[in-house]
N, C-alpha and C positions, 0 to 999 in steps of 0.2 A: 657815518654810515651812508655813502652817498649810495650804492647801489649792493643787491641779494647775489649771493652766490648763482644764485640759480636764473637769475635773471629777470626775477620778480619787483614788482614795484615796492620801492618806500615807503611804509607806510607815513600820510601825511603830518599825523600828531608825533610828537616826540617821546609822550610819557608810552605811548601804543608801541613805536619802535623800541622804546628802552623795555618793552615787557617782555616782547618778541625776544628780542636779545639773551636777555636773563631766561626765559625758557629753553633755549637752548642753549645755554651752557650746561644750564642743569641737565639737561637731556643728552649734552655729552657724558659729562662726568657720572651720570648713570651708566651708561654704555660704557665708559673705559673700565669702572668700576665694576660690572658684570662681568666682561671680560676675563678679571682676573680668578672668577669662583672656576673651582674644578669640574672638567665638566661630567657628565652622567655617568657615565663609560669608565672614566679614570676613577671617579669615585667608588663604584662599584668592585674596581679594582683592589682598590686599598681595603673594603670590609673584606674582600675574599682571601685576601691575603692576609686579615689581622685574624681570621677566622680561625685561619689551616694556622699559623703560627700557636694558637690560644689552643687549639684541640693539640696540638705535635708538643707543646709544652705542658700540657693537662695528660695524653696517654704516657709520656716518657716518667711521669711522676707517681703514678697510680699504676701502670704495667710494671711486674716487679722484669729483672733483665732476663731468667728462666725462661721466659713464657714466651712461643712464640706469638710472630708478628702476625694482624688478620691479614697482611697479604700474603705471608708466606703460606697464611691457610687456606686462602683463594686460589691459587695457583695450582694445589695438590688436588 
């Protein structure tokens, strides 16, 4: 570890640099590993969509096929 990415000094003791070090790896592999969570947006996505699936599967089983649809009743 002769010299910092960033251009900062070495720290002088070796166990102080070896801690340095191991902090940041861990603090990448945080960060790669956040990275891969879904983010807010997308997530939000997937319940709206499991949602409409879970009602369009739930009215198609309880609506007997006779009756009409509430949009065709909206529209009129």
């Amino acid at each position: 570890m002769e010299t910092w990415d960033n251009g900062s000094l070495v720290p002088q003791e070796a166990l102080r640099a070896a801690q340095i070090q191991g902090i940041t790896r861990r603090m990448i592999g945080i960060i790669r590993g956040i990275s891969k969570f879904p983010t807010y947006r997308r997530k939000f996505r997937q319940v709206v969509k499991a949602l409409i699936v879970y009602n369009m599967e739930k009215e198609s089983v309880t609506r007997p096929s006779s009756m009409p649809s509430v949009a065709s009743i909206e529209n009129v």
